[in-house]
C-alpha positions as CSV (number, residue, x, y, z in Angstrom):
1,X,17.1,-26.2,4.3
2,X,20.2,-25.6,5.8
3,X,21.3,-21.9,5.7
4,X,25.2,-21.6,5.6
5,X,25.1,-18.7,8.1
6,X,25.3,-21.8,10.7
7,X,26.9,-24.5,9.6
8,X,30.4,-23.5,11.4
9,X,30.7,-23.7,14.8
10,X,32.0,-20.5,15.3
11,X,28.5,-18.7,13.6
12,X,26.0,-20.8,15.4
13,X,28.3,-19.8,18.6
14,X,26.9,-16.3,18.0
15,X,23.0,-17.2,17.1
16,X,21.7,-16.9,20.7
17,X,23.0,-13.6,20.4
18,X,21.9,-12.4,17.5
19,X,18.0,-14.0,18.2
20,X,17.1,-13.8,21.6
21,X,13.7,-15.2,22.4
22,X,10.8,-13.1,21.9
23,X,7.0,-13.0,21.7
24,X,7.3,-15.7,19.1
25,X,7.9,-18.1,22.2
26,X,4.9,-17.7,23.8
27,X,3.0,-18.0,20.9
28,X,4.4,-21.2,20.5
29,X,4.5,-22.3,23.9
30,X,0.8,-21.3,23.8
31,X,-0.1,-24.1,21.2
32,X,1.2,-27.3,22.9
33,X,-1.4,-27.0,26.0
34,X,-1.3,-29.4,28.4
35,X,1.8,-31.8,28.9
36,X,2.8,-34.3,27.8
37,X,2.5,-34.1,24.4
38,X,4.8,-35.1,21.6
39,X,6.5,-32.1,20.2
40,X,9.0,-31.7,17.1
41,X,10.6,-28.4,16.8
42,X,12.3,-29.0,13.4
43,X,14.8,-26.5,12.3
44,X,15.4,-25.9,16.1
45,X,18.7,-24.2,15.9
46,X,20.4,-23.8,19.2
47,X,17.3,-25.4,20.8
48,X,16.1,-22.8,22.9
49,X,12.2,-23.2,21.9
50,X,12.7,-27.4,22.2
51,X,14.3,-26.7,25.5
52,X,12.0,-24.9,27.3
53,X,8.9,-27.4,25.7
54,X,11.1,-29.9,27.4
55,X,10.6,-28.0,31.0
56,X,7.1,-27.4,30.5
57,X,6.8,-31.9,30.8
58,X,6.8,-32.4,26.9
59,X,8.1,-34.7,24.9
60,X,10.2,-33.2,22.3
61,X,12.2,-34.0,19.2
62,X,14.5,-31.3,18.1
63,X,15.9,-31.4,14.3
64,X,18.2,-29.4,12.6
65,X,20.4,-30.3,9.5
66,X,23.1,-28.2,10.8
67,X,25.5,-30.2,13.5
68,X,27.4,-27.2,14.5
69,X,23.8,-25.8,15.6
70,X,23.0,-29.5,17.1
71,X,26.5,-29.3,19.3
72,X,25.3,-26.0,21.1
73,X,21.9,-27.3,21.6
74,X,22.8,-30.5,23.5
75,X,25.6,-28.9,25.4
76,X,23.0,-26.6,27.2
77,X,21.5,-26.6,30.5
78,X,17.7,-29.1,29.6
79,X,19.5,-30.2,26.6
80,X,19.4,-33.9,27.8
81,X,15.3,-33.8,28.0
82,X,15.5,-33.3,24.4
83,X,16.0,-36.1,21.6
84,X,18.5,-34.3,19.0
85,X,18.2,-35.5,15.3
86,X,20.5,-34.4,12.4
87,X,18.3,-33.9,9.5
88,X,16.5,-31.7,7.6
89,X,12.3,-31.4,7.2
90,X,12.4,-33.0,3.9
91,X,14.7,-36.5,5.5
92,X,12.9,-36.4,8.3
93,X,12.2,-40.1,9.0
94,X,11.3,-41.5,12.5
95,X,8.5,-43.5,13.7
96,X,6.8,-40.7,15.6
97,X,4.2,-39.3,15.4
98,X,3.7,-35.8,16.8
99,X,1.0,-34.1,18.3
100,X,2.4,-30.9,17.4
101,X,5.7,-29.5,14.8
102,X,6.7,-26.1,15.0
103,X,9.3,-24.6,12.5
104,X,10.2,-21.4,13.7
105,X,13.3,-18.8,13.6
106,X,11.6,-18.5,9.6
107,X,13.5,-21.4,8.6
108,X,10.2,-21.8,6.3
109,X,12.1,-19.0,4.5
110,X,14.9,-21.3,3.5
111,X,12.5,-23.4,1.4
112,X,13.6,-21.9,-1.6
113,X,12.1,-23.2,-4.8
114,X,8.2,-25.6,-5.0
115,X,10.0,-28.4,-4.7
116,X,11.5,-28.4,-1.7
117,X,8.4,-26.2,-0.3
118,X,6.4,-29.5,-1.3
119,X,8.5,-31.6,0.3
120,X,9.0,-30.4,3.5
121,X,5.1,-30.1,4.4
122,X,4.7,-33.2,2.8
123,X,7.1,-35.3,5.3
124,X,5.7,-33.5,7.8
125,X,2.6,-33.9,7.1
126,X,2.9,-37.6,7.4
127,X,4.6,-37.4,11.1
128,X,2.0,-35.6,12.7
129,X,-0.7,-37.7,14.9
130,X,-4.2,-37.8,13.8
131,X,-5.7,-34.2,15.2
132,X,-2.3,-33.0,15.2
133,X,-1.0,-29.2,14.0
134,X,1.8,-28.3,12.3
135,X,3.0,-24.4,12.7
136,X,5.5,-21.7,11.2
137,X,5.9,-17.9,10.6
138,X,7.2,-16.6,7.7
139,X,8.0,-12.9,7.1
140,X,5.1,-10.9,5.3
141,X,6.3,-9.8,1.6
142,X,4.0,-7.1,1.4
143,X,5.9,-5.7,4.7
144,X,9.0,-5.6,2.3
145,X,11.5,-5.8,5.5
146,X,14.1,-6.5,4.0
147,X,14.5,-2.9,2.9
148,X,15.9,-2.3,6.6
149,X,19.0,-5.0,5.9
150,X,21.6,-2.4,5.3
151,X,24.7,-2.2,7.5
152,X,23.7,1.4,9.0
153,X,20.2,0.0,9.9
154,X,21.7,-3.7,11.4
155,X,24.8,-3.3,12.9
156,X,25.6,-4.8,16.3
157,X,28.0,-5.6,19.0
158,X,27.8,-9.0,20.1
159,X,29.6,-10.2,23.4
160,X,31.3,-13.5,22.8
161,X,34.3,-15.3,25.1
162,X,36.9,-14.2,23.0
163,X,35.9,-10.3,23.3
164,X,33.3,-8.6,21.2
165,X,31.7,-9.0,17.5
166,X,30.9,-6.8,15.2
167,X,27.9,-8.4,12.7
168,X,25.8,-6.6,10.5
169,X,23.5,-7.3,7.3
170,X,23.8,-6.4,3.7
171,X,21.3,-7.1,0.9
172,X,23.2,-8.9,-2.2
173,X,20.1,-9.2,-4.7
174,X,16.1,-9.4,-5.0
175,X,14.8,-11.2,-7.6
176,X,11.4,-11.6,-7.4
177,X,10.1,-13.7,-4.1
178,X,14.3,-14.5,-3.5
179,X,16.1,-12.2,-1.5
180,X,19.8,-12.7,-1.5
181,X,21.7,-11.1,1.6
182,X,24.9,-11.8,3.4
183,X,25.9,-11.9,7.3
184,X,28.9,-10.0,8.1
185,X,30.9,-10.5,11.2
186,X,34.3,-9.2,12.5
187,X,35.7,-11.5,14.8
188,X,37.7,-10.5,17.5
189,X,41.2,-10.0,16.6
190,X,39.8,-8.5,13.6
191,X,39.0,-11.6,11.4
192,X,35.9,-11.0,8.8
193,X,33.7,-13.3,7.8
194,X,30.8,-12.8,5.4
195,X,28.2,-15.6,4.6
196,X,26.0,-15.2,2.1
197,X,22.1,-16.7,2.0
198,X,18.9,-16.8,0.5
199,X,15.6,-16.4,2.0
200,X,12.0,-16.9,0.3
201,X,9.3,-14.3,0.7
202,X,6.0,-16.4,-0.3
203,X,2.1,-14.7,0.3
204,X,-0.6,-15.7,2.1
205,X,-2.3,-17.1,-1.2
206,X,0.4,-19.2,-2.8
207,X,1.2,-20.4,1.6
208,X,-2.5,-21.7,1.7
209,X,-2.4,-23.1,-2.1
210,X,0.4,-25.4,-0.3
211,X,-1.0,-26.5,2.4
212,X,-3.9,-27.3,1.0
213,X,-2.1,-29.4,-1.6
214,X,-0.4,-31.3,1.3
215,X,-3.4,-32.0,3.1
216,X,-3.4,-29.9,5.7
217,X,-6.5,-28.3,6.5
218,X,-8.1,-25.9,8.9
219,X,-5.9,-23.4,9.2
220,X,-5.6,-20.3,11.5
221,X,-3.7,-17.4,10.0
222,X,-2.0,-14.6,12.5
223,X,-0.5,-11.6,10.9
224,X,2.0,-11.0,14.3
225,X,2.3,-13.0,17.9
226,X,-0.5,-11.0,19.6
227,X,-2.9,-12.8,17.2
228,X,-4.1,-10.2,15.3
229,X,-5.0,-11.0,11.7
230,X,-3.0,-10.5,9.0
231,X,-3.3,-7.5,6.9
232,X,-0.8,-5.9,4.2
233,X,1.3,-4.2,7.1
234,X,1.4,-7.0,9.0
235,X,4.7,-8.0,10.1
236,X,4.6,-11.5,10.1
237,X,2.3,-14.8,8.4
238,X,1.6,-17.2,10.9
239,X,0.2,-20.5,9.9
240,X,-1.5,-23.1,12.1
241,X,-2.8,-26.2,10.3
242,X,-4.3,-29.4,11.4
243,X,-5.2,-32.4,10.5
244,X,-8.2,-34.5,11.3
């Protein structure tokens, strides 16, 4: 599940930027409880989430398939509280076993066919500790927010050392739950860069159909951060599932 959009250095330079912590860390803050515990933030980007579980007195596991991502996050300040591991959610492979995974930053989204869907919650699955929960976002189709992914709507100026950025979104294609869009980033000096990816919109139904497959049971569903459920204009699908 690595998206292209970060494997250069130069792009996940600019992902701090362009996803500055929000209510979703919070949330997931919220769901460790009491430290330690044994946390795995997989798809952890930049490391920001991993990081700050880190300074709360957990111990935490942050994976990532993309090095260039890995580089940033081990470079910042708390970076050395983490253990940083190169893979993605389907080669995960460690003798841990955690107490809680988060995948966050809708990297679920990046799952893009059943297969890989299966695979991913199914190597999770086996690292988590008896009791332990495993939880992710993805975006709501019904909310159909990709709509708003047009250059006029996303356009922004992002402050980087060389000077400023220019980086905005286009849709490329939709084709039924795929939705094909590309980043697009002037450079200072002028350079453009345009990455193309692919992100899966999945529903609550088919998301519970797959947990349930991979074993993991009592779930809590959230249709946004502040809990509330989740409804055809809600923004988000939040899943929280455990295992006994």
């Amino acid at each position: 599940m690595l998206s292209p959009a970060y494997a250069d250095a130069r792009l996940a330079a600019l992902y701090d930027a362009l996803n500055p912590p929000g209510d979703e860390t919070g949330f997931y803050l919220s769901l460790a409880g009491q430290p330690p515990q044994v946390i795995l933030d997989m798809g952890c980007g930049t490391g920001q989430l991993a990081r700050a579980f880190a300074a709360r007195g957990h111990q935490v596991t942050g994976a990532d398939p993309a090095a260039a991502m890995l580089a940033v996050a081990r470079a910042r300040p708390g970076g050395e509280q983490v253990r940083w591991i190169e893979t993605d959610a389907a080669g995960l492979a460690v003798p841990t076993r955690f107490d809680l995974i988060v995948l966050t930053g809708h990297v679920f989204q990046l799952l893009l066919d059943d297969r890989a869907v299966r695979a991913a919650l199914g190597t999770l699955r086996r690292h988590l500790a008896p009791h332990g929960r495993l939880a992710f976002e993805t975006r709501n189709p019904e909310a159909r927010e990709w709509q708003y992914w047009s250059p006029a709507e996303t356009r922004q100026r992002i402050e980087t050392p060389g000077g400023p950025a220019v980086v905005h979104y286009d849709i490329s294609s939709v084709t039924g739950p795929l939705v094909s869009y590309e980043t697009c980033i002037q450079f200072p000096g002028g350079e453009n860069v345009t990455v193309p990816d692919t992100l899966r919109f999945m529903d609550q139904a088919e998301l519970a159909g797959f947990l349930t497959e991979a074993r993991l049971t009592d779930i809590t569903w959230h249709g946004d951060w502040d809990r509330s459920p989740v409804s055809p204009a809600s923004p988000e699908i939040i899943a929280v599932a455990g295992v006994h």
